[in-house]
Residue frames as a rotation matrix with the C-alpha (Angstrom) as fourth column:
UNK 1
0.818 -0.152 0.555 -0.51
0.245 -0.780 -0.575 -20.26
0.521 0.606 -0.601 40.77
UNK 2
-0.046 -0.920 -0.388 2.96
0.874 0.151 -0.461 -19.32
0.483 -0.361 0.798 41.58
UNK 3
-0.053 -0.051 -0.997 3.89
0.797 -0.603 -0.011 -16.34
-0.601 -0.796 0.073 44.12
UNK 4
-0.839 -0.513 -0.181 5.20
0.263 -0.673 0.691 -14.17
-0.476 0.533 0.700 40.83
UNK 5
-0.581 0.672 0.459 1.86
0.476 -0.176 0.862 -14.60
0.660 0.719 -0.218 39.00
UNK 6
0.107 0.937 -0.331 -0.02
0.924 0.029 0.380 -13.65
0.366 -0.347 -0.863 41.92
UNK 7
0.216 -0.260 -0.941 1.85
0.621 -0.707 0.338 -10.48
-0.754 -0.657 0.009 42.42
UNK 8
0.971 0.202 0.131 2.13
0.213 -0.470 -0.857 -9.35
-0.111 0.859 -0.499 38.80
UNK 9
0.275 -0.938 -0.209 6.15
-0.705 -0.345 0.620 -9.80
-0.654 -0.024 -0.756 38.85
UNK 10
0.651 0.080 0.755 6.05
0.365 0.840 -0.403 -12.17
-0.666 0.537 0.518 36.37
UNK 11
-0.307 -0.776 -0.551 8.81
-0.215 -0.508 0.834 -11.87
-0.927 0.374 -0.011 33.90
UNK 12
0.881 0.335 0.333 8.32
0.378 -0.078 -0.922 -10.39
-0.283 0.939 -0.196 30.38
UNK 13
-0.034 -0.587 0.809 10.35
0.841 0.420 0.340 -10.28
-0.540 0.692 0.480 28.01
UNK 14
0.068 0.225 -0.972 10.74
-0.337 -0.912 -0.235 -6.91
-0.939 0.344 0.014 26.41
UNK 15
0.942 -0.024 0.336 10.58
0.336 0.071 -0.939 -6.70
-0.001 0.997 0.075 22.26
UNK 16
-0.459 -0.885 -0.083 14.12
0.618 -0.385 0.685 -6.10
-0.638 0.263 0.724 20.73
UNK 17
0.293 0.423 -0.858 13.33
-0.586 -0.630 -0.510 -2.83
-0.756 0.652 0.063 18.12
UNK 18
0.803 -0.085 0.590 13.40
0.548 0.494 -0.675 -4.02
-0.234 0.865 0.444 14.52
UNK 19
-0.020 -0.957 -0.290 16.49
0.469 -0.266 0.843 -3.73
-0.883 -0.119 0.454 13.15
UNK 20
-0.235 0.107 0.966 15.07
0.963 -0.109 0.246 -2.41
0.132 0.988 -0.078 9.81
UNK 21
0.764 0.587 -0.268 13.26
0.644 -0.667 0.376 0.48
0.042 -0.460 -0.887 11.63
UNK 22
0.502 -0.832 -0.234 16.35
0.330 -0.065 0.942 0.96
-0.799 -0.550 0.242 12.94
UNK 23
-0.734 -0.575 0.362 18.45
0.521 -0.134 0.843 1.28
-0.436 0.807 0.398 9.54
UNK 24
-0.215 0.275 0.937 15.74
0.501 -0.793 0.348 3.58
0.838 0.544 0.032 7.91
UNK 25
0.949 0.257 -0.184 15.71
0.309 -0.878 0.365 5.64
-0.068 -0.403 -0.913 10.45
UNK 26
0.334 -0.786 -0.521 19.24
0.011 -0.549 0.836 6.25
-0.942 -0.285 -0.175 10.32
UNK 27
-0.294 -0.023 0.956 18.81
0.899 0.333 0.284 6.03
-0.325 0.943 -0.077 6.25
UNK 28
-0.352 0.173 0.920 16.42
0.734 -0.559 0.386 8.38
0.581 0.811 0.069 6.17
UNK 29
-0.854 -0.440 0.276 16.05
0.113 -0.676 -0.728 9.90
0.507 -0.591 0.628 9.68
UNK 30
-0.953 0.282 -0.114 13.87
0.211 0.340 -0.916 9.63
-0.220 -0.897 -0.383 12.26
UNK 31
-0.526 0.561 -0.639 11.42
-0.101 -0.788 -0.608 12.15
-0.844 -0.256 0.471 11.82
UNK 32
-0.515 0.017 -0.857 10.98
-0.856 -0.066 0.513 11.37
-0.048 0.998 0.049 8.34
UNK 33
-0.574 0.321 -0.753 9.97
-0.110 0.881 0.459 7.57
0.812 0.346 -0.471 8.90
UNK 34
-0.886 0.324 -0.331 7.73
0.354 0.013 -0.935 8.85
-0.298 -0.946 -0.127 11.95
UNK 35
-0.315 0.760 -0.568 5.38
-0.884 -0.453 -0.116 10.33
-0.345 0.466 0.815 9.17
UNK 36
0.635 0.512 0.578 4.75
-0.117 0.804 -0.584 6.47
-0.763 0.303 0.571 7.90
UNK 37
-0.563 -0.562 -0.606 6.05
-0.780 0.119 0.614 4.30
-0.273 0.818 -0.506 5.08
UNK 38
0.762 0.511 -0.399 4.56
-0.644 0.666 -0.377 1.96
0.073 0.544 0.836 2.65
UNK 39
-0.383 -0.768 0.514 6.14
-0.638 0.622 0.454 -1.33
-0.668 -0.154 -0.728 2.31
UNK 40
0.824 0.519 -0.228 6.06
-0.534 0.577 -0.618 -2.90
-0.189 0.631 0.752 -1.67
UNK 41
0.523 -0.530 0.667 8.42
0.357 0.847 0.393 -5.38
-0.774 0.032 0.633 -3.31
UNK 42
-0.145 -0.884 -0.445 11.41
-0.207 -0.412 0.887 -4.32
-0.967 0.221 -0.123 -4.80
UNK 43
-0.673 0.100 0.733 10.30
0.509 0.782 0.361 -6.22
-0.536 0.616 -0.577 -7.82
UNK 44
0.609 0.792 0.033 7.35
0.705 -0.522 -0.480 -3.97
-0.363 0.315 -0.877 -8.84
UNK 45
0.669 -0.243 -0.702 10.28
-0.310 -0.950 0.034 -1.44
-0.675 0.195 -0.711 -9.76
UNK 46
-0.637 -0.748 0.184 12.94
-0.186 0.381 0.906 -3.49
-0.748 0.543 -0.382 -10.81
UNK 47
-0.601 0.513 0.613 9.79
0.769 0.578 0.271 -4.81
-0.215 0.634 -0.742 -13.47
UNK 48
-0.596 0.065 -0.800 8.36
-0.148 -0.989 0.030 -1.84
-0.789 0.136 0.599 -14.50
UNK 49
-0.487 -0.481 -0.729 9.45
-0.780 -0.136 0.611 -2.00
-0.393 0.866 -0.309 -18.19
UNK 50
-0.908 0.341 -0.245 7.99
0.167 0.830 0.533 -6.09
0.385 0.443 -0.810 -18.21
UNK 51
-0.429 0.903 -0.035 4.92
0.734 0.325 -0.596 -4.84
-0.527 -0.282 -0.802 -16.84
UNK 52
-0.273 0.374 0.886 4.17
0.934 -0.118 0.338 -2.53
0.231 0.920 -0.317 -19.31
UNK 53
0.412 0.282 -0.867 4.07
0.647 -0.760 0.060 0.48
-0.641 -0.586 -0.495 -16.18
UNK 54
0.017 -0.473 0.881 4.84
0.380 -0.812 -0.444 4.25
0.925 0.342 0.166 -17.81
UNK 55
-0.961 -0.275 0.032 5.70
0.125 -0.534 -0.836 6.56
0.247 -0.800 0.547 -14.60
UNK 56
-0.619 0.513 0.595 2.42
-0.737 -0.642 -0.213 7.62
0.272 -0.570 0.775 -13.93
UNK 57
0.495 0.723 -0.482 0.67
-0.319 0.667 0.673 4.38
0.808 -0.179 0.561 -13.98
UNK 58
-0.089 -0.566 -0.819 3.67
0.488 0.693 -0.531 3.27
0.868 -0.447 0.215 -11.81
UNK 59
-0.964 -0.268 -0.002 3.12
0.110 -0.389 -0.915 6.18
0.244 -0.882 0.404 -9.40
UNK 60
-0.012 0.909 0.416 -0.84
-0.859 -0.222 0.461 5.88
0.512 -0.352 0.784 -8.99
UNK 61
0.569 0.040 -0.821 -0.06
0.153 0.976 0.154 2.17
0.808 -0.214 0.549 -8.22
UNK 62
-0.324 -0.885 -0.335 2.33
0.507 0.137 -0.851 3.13
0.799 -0.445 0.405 -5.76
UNK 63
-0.856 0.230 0.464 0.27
-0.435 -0.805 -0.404 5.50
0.281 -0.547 0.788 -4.10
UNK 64
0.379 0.795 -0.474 -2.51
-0.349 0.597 0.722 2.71
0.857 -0.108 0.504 -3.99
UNK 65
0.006 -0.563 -0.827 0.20
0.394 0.761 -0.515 0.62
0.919 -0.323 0.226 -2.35
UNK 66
-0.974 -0.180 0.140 0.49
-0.064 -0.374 -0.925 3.31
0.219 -0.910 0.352 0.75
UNK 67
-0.179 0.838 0.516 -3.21
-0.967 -0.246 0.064 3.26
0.181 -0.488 0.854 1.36
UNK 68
0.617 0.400 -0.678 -3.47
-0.109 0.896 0.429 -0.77
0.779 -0.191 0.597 1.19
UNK 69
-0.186 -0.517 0.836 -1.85
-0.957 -0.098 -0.273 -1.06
0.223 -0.851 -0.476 5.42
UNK 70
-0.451 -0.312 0.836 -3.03
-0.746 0.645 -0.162 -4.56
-0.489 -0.697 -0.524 5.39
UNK 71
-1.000 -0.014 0.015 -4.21
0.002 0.663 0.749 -7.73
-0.020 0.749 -0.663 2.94
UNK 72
-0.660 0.707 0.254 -7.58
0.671 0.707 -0.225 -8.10
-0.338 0.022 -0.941 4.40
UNK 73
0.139 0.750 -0.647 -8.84
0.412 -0.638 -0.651 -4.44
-0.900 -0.176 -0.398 3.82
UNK 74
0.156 -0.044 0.987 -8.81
0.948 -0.272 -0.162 -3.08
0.276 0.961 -0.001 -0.17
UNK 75
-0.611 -0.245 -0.753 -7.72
0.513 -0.847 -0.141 0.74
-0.603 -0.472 0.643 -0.16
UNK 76
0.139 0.896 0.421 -10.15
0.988 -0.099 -0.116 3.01
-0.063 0.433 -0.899 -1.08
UNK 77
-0.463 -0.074 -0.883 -8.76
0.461 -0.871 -0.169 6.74
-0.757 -0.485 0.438 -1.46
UNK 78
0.575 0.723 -0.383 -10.83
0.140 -0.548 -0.825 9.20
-0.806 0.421 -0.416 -3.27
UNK 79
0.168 -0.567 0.807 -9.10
0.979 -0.001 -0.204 9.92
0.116 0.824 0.555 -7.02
UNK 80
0.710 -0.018 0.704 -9.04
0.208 -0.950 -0.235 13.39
0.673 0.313 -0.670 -5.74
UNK 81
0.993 -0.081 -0.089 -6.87
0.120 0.639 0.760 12.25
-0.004 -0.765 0.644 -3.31
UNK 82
0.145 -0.861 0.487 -4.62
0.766 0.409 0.496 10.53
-0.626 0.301 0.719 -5.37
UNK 83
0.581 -0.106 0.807 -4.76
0.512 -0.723 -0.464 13.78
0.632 0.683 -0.366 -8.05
UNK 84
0.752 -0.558 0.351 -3.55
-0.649 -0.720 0.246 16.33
0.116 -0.413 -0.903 -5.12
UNK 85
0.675 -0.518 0.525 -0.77
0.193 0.812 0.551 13.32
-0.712 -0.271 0.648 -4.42
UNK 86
-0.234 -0.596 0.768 0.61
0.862 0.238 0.447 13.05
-0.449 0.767 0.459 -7.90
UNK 87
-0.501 -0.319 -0.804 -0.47
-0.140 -0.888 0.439 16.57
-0.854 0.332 0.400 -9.18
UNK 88
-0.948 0.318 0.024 -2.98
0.030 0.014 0.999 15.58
0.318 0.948 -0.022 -11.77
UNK 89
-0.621 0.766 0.167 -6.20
-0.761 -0.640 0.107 16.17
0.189 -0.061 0.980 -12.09
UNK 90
-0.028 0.607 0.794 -9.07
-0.653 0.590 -0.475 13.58
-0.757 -0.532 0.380 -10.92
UNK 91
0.656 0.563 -0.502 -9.97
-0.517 -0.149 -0.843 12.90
-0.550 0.813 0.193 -14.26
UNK 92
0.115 -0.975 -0.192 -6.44
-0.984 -0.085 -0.155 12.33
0.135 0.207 -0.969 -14.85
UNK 93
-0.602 -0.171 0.780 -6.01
-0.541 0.806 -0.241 9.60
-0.587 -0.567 -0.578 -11.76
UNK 94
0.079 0.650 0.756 -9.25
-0.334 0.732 -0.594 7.93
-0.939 -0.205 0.275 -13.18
UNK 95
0.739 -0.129 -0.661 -7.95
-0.671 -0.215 -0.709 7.52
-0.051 0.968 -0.245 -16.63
UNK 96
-0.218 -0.971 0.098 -4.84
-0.920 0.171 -0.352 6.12
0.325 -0.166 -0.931 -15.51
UNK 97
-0.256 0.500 0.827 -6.84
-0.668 0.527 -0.526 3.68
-0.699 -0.687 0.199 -13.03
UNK 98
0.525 0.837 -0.152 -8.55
-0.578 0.219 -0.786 2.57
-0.625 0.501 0.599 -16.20
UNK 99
0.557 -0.648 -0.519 -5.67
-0.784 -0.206 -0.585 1.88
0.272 0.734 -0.623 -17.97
UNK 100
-0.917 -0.395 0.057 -3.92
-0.341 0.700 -0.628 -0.52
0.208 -0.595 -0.776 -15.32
UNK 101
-0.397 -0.014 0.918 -6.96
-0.619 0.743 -0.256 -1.83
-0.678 -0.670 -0.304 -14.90
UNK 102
0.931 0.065 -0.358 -8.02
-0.355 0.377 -0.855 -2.88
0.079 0.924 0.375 -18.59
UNK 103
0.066 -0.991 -0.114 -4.14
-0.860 0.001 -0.510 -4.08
0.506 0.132 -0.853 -17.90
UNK 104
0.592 0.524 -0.613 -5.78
0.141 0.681 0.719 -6.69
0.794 -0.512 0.329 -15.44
UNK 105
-0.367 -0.927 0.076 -3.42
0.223 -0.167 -0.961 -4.73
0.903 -0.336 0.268 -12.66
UNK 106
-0.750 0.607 0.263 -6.40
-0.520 -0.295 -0.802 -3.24
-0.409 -0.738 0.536 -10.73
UNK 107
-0.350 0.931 0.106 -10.02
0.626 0.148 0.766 -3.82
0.697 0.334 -0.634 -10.18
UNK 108
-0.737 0.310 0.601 -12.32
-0.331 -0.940 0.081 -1.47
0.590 -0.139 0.796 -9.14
UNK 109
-0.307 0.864 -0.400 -15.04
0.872 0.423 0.244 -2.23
0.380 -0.274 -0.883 -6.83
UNK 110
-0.407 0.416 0.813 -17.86
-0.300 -0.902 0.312 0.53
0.863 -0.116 0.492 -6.22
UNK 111
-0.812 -0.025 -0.583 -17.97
0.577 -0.178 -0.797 1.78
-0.084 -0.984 0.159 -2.68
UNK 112
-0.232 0.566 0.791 -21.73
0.131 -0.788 0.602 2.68
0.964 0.244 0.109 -1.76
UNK 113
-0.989 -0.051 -0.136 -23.15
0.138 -0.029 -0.990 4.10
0.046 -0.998 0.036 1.68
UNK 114
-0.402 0.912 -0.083 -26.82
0.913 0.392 -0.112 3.70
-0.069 -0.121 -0.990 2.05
UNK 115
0.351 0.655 -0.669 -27.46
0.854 -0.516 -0.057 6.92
-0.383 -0.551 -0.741 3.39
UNK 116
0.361 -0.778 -0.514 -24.95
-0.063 -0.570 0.819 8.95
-0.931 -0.263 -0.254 1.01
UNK 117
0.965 0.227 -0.133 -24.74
-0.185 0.224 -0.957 7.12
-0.188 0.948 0.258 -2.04
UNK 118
0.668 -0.715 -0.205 -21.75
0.037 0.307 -0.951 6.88
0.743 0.628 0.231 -4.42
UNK 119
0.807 -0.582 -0.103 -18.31
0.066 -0.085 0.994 6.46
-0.588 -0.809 -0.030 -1.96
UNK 120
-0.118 -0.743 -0.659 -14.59
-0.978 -0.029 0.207 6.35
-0.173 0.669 -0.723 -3.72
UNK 121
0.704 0.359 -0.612 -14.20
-0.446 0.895 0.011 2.78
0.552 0.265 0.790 -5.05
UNK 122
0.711 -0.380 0.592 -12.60
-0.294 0.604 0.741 0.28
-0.639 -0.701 0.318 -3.53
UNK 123
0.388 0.083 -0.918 -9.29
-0.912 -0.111 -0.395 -1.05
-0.135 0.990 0.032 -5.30
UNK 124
0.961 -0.203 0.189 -8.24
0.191 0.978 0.080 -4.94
-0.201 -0.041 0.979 -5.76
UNK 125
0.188 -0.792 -0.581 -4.38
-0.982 -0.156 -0.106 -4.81
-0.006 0.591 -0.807 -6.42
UNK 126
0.339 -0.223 0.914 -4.38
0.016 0.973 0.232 -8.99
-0.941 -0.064 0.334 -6.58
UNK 127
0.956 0.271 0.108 -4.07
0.114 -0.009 -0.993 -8.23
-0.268 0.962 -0.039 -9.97
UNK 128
0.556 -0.828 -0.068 -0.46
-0.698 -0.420 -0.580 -6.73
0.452 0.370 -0.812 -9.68
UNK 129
0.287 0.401 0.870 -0.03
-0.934 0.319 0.161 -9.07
-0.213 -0.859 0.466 -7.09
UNK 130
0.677 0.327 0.660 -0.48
-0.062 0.918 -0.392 -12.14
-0.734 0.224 0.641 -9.32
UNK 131
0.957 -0.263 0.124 1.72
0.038 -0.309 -0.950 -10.60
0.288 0.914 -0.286 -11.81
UNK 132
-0.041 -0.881 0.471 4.83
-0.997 0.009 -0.070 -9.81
0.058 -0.473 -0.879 -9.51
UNK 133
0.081 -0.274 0.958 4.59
-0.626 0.734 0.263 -13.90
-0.775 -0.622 -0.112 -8.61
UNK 134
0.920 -0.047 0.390 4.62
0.364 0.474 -0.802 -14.83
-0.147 0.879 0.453 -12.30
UNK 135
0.650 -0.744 0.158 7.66
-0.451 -0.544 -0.707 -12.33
0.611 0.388 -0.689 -13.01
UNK 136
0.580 -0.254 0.774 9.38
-0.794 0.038 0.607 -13.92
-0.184 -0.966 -0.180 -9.15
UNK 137
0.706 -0.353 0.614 11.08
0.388 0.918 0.082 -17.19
-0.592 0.181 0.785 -10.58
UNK 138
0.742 -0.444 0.503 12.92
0.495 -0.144 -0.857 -15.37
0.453 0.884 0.113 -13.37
């Protein structure tokens, strides 16, 4: 083992910041992208219209998108959740839900806890997923 390792002076490399970070923060300002952001594909908007999205289906899907933070976990937020979110009413959200998925955009999966019962549902978005990578060549 060298002298440096055995003294903990080994040299490290710092990270460079991301240079995106960087440009939305001075986009939209520090504070502002210190509260979190979601990160979907430009393509889901530009394609609305060929996916068949009206505004609200396009914002519950979007608001899916900020709860899904990583591929292996499904987001699961409560539809009252998403109602105080978008201003509509549960009822509302789960209508909508229904809609995109009878659209084969979502899938539901029911979320139970042994000790609690019913949970919100889990929601698949492969569906939209699969769709953006059909629409991607054109």
């Amino acid at each position: 083992m060298s002298d440096s390792k055995k003294d903990g002076s080994a040299k490290v490399i710092p990270l460079r910041p991301l240079k995106a970070t960087k440009a939305s923060e001075r986009k939209w300002g520090k504070g502002v992208m210190g509260l979190g952001f979601c990160i979907v594909p430009s393509l889901l908007l530009r394609a609305q219209a060929r996916l068949g999205l009206n505004a609200r289906q396009l914002a519950v899907l979007m608001h899916l998108a900020d709860f899904w933070w990583n591929a292996e976990r499904k987001p699961y937020p409560s539809k009252k959740t998403l109602g105080e979110r978008l201003r509509l009413s549960p009822r509302q959200v789960q209508r909508i839900i229904a809609e995109l998925e009878t659209a084969g955009l979502v899938q539901r999966i029911e979320r139970r806890a042994a000790h609690m019962g019913k949970l919100s549902n889990y929601y698949d978005l492969s569906g939209i997923v699969k769709r953006l990578k059909e629409l991607e060549p054109e």
